[in-house]
Residue frames as qw, qx, qy, qz and C-alpha x, y, z in Angstrom:
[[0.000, 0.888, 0.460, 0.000, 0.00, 0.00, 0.00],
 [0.514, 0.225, -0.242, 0.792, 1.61, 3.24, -0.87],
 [0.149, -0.058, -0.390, 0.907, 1.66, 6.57, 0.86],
 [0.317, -0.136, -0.001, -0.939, -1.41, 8.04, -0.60],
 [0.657, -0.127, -0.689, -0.280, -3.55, 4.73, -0.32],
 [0.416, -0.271, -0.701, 0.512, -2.39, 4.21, 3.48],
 [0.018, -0.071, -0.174, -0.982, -3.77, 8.14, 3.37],
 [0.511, -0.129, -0.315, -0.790, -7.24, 7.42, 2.34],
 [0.621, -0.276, -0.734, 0.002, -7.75, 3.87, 4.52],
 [0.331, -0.210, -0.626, 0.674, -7.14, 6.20, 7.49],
 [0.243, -0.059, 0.044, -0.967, -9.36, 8.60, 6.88],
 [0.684, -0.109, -0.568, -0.445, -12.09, 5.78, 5.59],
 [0.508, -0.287, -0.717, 0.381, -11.38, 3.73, 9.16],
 [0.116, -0.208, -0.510, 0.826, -12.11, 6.85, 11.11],
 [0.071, 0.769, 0.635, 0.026, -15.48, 7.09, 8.93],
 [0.146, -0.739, -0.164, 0.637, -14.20, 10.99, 8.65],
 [0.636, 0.655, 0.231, 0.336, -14.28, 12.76, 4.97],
 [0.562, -0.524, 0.006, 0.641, -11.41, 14.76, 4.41],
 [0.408, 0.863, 0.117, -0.274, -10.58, 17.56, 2.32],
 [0.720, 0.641, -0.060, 0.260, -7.63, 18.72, -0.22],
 [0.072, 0.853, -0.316, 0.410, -6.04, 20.56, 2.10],
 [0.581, -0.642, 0.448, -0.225, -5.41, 17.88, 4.36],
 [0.925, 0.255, 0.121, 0.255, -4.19, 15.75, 1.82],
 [0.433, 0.736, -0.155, 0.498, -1.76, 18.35, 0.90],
 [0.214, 0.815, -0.493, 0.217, -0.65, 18.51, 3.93],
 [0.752, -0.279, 0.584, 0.123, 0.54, 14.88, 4.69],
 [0.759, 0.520, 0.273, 0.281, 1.55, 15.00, 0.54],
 [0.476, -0.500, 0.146, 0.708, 3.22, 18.00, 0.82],
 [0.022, -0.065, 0.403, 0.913, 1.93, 20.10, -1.94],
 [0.514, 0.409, 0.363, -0.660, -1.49, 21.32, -3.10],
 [0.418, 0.570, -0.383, -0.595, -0.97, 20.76, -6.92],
 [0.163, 0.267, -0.948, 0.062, 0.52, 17.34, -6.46],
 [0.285, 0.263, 0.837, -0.385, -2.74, 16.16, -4.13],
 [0.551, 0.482, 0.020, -0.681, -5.37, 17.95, -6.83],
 [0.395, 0.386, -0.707, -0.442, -3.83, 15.83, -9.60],
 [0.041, 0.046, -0.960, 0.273, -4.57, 12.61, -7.06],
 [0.464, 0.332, 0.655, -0.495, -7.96, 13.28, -5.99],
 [0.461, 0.550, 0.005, -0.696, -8.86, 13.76, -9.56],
 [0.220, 0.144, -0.946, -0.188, -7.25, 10.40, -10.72],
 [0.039, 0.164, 0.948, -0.271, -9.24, 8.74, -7.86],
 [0.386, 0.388, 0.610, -0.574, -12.27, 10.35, -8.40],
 [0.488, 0.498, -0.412, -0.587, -12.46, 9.57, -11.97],
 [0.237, 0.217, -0.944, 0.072, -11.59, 5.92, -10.93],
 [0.714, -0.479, -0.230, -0.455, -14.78, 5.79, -8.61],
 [0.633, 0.006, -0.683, 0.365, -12.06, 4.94, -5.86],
 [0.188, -0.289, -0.476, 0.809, -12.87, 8.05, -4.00],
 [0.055, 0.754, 0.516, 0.402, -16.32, 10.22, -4.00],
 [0.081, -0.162, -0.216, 0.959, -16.58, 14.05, -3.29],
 [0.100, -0.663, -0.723, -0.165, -19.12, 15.97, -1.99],
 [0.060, -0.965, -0.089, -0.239, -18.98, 19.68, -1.15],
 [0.024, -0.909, 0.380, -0.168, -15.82, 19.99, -1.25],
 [0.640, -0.393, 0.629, -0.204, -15.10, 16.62, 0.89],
 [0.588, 0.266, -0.728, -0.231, -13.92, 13.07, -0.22],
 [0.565, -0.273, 0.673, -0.391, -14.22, 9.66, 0.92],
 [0.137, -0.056, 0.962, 0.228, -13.19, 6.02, 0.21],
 [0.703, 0.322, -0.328, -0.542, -16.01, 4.57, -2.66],
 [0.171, -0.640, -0.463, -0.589, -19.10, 3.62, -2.38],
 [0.202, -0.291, -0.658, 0.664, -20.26, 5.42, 0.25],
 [0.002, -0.731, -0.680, 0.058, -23.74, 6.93, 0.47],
 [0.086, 0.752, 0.138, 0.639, -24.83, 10.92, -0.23],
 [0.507, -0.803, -0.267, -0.163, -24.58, 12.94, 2.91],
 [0.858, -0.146, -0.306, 0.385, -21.00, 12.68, 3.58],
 [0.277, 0.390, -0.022, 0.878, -20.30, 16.05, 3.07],
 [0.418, -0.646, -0.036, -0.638, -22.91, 17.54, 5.33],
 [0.859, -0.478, -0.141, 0.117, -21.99, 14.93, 8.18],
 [0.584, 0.008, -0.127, 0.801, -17.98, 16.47, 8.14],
 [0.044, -0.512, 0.026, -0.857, -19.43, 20.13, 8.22],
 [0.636, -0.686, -0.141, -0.324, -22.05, 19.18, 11.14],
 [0.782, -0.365, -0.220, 0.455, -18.80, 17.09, 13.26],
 [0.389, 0.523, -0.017, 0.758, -17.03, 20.43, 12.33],
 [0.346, -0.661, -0.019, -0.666, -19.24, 22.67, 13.74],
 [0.841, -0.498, -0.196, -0.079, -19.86, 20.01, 16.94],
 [0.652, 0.241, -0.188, 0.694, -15.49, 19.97, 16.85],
 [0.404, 0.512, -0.069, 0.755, -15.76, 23.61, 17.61],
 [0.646, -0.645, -0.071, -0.403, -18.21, 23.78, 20.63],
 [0.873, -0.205, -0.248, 0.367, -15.74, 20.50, 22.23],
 [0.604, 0.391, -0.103, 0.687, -12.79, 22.88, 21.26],
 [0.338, -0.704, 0.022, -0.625, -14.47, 25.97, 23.43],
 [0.858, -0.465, -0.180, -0.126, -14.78, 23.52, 26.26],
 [0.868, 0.093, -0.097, 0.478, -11.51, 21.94, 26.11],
 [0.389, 0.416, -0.141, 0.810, -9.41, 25.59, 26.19],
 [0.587, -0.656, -0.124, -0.458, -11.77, 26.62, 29.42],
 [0.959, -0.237, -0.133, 0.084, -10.99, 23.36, 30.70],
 [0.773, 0.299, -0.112, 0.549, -6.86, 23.90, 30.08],
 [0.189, -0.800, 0.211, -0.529, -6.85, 27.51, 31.97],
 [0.852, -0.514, -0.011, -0.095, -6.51, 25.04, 35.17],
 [0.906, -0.027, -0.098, 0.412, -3.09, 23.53, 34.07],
 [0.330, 0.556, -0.371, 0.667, -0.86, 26.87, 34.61],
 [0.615, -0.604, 0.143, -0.486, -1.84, 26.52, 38.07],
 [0.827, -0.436, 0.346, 0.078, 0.40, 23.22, 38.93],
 [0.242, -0.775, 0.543, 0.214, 3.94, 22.90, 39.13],
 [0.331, -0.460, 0.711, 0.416, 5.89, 20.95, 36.47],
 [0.703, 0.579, 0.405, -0.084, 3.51, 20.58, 34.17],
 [0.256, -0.293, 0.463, 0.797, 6.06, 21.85, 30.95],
 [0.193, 0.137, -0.506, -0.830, 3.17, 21.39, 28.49],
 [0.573, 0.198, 0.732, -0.312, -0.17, 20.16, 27.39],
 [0.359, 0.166, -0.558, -0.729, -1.37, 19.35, 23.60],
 [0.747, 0.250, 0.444, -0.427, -4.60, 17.77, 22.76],
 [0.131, -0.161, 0.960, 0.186, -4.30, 14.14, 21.12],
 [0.336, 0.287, 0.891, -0.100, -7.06, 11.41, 19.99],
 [0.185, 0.724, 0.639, 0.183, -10.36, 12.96, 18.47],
 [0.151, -0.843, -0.120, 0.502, -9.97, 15.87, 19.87],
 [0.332, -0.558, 0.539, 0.537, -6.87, 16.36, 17.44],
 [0.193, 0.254, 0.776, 0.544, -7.47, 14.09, 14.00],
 [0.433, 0.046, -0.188, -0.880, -11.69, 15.52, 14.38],
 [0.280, -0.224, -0.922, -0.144, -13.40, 12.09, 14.76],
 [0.088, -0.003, 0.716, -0.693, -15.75, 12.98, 17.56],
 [0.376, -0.490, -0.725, -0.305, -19.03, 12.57, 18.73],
 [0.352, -0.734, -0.117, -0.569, -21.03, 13.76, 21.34],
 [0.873, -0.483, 0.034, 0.050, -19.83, 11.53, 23.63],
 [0.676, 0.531, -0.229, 0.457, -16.26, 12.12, 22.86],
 [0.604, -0.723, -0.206, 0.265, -14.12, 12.89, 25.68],
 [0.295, 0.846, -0.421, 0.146, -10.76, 15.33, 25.48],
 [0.954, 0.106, -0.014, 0.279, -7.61, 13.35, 25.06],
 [0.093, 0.962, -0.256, 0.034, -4.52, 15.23, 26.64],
 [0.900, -0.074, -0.205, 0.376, -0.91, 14.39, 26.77],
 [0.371, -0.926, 0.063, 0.026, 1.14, 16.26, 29.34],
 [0.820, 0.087, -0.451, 0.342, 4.52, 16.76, 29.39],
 [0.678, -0.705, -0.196, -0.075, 6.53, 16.88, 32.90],
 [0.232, 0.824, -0.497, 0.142, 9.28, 18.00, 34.17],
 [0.705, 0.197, -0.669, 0.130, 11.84, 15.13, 35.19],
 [0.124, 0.171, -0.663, 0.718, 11.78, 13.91, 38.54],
 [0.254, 0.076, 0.469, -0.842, 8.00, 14.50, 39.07],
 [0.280, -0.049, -0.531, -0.798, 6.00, 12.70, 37.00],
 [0.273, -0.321, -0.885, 0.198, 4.22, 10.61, 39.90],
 [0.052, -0.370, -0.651, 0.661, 3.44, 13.67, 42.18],
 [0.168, 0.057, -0.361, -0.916, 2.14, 15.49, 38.79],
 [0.252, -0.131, -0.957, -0.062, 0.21, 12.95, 38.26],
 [0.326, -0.458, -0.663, 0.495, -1.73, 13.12, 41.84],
 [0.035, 0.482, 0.297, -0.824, -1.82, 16.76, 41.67],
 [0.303, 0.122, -0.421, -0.846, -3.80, 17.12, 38.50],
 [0.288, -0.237, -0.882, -0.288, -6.19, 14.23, 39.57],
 [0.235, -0.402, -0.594, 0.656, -6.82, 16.13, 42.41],
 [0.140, 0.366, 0.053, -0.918, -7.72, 19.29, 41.01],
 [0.243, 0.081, -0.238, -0.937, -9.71, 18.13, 38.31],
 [0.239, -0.425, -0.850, 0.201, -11.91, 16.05, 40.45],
 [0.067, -0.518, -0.582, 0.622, -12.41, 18.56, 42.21],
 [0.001, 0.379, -0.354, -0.855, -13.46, 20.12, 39.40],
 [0.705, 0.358, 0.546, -0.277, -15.74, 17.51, 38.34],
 [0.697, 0.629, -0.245, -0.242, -13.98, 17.59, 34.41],
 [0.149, -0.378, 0.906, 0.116, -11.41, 14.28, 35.12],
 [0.893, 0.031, -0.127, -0.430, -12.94, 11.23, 33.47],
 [0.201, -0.698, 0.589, -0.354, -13.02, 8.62, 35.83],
 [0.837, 0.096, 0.515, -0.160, -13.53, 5.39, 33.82],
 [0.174, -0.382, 0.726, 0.545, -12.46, 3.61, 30.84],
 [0.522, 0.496, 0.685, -0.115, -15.72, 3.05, 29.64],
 [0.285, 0.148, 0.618, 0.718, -15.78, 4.10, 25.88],
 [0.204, -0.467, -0.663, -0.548, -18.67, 7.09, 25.87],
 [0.476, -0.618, -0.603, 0.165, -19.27, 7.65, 29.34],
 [0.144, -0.874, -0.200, 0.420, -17.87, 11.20, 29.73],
 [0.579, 0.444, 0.188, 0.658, -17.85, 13.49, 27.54],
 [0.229, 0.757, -0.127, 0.599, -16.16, 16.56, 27.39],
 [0.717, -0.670, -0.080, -0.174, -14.20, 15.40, 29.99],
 [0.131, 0.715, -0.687, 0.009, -10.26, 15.36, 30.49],
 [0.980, 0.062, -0.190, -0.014, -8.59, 11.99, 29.74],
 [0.012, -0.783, 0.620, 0.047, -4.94, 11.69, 31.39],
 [0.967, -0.057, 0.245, -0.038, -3.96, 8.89, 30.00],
 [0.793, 0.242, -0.029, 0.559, -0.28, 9.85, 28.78],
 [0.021, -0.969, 0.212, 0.123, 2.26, 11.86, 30.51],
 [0.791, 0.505, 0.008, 0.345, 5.60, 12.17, 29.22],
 [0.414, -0.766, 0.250, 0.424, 9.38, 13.49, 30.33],
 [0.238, 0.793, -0.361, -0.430, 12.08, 14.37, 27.95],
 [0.330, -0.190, 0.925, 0.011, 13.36, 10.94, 27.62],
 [0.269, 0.266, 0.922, 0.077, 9.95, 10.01, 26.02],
 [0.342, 0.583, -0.045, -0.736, 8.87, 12.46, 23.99],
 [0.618, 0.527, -0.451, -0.370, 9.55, 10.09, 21.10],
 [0.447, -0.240, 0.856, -0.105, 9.36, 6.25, 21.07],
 [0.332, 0.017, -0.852, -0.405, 8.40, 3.30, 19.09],
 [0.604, 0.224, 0.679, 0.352, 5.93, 1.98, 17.58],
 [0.001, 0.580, -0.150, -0.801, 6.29, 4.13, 14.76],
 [0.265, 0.337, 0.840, 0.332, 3.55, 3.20, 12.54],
 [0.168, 0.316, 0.352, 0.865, 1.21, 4.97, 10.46],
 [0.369, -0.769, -0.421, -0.309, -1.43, 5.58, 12.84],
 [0.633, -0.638, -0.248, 0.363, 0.65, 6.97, 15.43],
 [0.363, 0.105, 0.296, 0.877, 2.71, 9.07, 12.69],
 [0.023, 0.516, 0.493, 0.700, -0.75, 10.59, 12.07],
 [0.418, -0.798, -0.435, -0.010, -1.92, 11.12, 15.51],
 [0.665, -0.273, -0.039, 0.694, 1.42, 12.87, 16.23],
 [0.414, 0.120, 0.388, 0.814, 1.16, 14.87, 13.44],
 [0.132, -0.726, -0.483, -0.471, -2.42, 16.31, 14.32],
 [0.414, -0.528, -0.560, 0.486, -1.47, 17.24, 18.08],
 [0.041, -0.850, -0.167, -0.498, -2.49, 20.62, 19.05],
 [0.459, -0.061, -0.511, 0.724, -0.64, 22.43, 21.98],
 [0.335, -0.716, -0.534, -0.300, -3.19, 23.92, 24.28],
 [0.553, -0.827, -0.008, -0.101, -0.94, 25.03, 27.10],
 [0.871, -0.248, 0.086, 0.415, 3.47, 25.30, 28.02],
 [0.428, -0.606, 0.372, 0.557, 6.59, 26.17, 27.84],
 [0.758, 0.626, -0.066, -0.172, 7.06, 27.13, 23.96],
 [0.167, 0.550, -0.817, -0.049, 10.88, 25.58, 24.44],
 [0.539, -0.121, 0.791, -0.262, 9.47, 22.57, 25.87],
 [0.807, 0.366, 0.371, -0.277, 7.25, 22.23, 23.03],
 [0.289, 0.833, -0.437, -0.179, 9.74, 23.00, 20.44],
 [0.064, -0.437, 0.896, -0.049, 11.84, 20.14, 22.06],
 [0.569, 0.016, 0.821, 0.054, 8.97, 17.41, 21.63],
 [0.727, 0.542, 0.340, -0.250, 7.29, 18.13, 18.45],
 [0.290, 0.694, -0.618, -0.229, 11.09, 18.32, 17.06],
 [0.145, -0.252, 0.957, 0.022, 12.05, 14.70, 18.63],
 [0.596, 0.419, 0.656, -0.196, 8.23, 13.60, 16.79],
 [0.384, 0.572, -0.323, -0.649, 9.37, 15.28, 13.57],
 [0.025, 0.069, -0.847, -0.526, 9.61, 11.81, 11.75],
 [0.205, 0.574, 0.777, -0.159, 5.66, 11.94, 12.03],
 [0.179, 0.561, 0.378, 0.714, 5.82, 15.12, 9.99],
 [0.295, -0.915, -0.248, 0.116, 4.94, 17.04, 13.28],
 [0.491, 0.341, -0.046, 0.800, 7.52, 20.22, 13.08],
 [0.195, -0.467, -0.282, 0.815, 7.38, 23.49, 15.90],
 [0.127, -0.122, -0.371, -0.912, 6.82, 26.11, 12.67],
 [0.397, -0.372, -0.722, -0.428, 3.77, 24.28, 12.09],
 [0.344, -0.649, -0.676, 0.060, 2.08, 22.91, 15.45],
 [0.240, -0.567, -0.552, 0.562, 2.64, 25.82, 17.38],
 [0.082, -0.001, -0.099, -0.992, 1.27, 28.36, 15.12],
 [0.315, -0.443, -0.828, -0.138, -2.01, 27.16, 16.48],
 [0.278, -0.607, -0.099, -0.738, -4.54, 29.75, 17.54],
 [0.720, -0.444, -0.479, -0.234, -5.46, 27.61, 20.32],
 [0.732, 0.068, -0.350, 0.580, -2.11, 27.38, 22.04],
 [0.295, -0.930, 0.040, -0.217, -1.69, 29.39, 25.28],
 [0.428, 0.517, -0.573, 0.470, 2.10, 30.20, 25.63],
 [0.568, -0.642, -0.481, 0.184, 2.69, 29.42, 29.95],
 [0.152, 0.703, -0.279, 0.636, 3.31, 32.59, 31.92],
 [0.119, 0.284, -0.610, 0.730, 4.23, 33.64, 35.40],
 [0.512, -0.499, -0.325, -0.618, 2.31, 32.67, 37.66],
 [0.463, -0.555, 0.338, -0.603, 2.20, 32.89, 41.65],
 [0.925, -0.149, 0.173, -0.304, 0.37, 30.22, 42.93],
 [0.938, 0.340, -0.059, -0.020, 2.69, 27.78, 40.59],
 [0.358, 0.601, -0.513, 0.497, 5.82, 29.23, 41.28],
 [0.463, -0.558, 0.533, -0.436, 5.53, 29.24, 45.14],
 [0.903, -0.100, 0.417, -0.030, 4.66, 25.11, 44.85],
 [0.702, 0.492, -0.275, 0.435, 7.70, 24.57, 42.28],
 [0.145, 0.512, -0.681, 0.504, 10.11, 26.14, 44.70],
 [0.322, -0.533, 0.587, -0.517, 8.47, 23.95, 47.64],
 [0.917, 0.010, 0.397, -0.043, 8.33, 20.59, 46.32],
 [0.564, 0.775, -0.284, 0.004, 11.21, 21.41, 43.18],
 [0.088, 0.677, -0.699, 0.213, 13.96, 20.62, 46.18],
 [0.222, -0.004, -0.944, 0.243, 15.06, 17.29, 48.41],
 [0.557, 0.144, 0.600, -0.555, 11.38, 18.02, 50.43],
 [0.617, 0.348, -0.123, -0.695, 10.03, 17.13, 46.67],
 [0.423, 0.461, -0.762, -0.166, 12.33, 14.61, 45.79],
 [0.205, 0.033, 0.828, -0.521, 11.04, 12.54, 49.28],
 [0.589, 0.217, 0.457, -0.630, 7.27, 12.88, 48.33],
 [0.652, 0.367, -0.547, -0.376, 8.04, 11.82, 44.46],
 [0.522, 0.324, -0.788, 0.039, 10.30, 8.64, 45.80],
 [0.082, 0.053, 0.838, -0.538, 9.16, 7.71, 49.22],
 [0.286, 0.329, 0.675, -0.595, 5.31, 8.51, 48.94],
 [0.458, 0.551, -0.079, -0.693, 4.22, 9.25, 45.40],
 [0.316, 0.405, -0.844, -0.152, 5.91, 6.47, 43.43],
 [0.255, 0.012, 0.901, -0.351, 5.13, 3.63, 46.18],
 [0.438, 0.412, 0.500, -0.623, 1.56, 4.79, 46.65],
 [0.625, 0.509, -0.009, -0.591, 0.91, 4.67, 42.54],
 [0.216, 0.333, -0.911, -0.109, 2.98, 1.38, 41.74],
 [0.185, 0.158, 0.922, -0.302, 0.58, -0.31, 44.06],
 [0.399, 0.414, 0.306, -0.759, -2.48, 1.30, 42.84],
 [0.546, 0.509, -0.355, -0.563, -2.04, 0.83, 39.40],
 [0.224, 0.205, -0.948, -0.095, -0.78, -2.81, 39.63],
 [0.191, 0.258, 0.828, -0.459, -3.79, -3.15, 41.43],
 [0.438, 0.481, 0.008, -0.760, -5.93, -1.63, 39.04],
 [0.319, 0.541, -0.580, -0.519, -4.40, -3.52, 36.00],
 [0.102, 0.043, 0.991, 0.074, -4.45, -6.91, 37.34],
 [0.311, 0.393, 0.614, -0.610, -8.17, -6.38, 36.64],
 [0.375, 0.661, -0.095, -0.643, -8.26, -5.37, 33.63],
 [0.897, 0.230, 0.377, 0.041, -9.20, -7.79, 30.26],
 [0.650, 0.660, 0.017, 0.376, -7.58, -5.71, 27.35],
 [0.638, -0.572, -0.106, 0.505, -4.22, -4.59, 28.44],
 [0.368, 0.925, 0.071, 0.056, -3.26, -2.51, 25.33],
 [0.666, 0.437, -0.170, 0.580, -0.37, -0.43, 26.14],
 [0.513, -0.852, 0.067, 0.079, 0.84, 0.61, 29.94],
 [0.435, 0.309, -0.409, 0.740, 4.19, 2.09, 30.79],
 [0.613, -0.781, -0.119, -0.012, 4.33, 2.77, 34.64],
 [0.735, 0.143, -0.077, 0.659, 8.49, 4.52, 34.60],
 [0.249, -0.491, -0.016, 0.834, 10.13, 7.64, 36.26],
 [0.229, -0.188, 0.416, 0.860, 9.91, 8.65, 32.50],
 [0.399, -0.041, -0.393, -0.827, 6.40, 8.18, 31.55],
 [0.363, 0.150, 0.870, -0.298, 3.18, 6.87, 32.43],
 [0.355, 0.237, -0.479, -0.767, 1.06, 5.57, 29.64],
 [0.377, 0.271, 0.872, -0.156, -2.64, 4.01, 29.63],
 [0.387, 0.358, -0.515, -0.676, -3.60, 2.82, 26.22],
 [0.608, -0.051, 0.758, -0.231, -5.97, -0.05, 27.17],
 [0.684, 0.396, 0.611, 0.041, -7.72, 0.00, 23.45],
 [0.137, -0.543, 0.443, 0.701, -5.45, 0.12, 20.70],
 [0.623, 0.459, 0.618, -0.141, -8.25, -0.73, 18.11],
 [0.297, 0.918, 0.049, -0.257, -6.90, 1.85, 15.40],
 [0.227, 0.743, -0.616, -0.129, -3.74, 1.45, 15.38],
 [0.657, -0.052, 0.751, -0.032, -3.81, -2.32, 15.52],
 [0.717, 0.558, 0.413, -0.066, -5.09, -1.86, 11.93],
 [0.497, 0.861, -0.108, 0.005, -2.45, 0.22, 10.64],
 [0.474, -0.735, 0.480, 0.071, 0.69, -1.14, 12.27],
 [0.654, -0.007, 0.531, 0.539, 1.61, -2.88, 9.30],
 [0.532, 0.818, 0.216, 0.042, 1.21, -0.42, 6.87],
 [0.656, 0.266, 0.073, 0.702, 4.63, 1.11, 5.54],
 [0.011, -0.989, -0.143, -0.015, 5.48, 4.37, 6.88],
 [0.687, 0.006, 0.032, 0.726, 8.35, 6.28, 5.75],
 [0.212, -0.385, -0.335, 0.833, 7.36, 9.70, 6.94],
 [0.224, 0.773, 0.593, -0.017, 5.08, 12.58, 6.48],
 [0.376, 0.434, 0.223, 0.788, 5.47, 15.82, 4.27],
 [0.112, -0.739, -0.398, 0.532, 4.79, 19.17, 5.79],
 [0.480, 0.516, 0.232, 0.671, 4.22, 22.29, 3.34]]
């Protein structure tokens, strides 16, 4: 399967029509992707419909169902950047970018927001703790794994240190979810430093972070005072003696429960819960030798 084919099965698996412009940019040119859709839709491999394509046959309407998830996209999006004001408020948080649906556009009503944090080294347990805390109390943490059950609700289900900003498997669904991430919240060197060490997903600084959405982090009180009083040896005690302990047991206790195990990391360097990897199970063999950016 080549590039543009692996292209059009991902869009067709996520049931999401796409336009020209988002061909162009995982092709890497506008002229170059026109000449394509107009092969394929002369082939009856792909149909368009205001404006929109999508893998052939596929029923009228397709085009008004991408403009309504649009529109539904942009209400979530409102939510979601409310929701994100919260995170300049705890210490080591370095960044936040919105992943999953939130990111590619699949959603639904039930859709929840998909974030992936990154942290500053040394802390990623007590982070952890202190962001479940607050947005409990907040009532916007979702606090199951049930597929549907809260939307427009924060998901933390990946945080990340420098070390793991970039890992295998590098396949084409994970090239593409990279490549959609939005930064919502951080340090703009921090971000700089992971969406460079994800460039072979075609994700590039220029690009993601000229995103309206993106709120650069600033000074801020509250955040500073807890950085300097958990940043020294009193932090380093609550990470390794009482944070760590206390969420090794929890989660191993959590997991042994659990039917589909997916993809967990539980490490100083990251903690990652990917229980259903139903998407990218389908594309992990496809060939991927990177993505174009224009």
């Amino acid at each position: 399967m080549n590039r543009d084919e692996s292209f059009f099965s991902f869009y067709k698996t996520l049931n999401r029509p796409f336009s020209i412009l988002e061909l162009a940019s995982f092709l890497g040119g506008t002229e170059h992707s026109a000449r394509v859709l107009e092969e394929k839709t002369k082939q009856k491999t792909l149909s368009e419909e205001d404006g929109f394509f999508i893998a052939s046959p596929h029923e009228r309407g397709f085009g008004m169902m991408r403009r309504k998830q649009d529109l539904l996209l942009d209400e979530k999006w409102k939510l979601l950047i409310k929701q994100a004001k919260w995170f300049r408020f705890i210490p080591f948080v370095e960044f936040v970018v919105a992943s999953g649906s939130m990111a590619v556009g699949n959603i639904s009503r039930h859709s929840d927001f998909d974030v992936l944090i990154g942290v500053r080294k040394g802390r990623v347990f007590t982070t952890r703790y202190c962001i479940n805390f607050i947005f409990s109390i907040l009532r916007t943490r979702r606090l199951d794994d049930h597929e549907g059950s809260s939307p427009d609700k924060l998901c933390f289900n990946h945080f990340v240190t420098e070390k793991s900003f970039a890992k295998e498997p590098f396949n084409f669904y994970r090239a593409e979810l990279y490549r959609h991430m939005v930064p919502i919240y951080g340090s703009r060197t921090a971000l700089e430093a992971f969406f460079s060490a994800n460039s072979w997903s075609g994700a590039a600084p220029e690009k993601n972070l000229e995103d309206l959405r993106f709120r650069e982090q600033r000074p801020n009180a509250i955040r500073s005072f807890l950085a300097f009083l958990f940043g020294g040896k009193l932090g380093d005690v609550i990470e390794r003696k009482i944070m760590e302990p206390i969420a090794r047991k929890r989660l191993s206790a959590y997991l042994t429960g659990k039917k589909q195990k997916g993809r967990v990391v539980i490490s100083e360097e990251e903690l990652e819960f990917h229980f259903k990897l139903s998407y990218e199970e389908l594309f992990i063999s496809l060939p991927f030798s990177g993505a174009s950016r224009t």
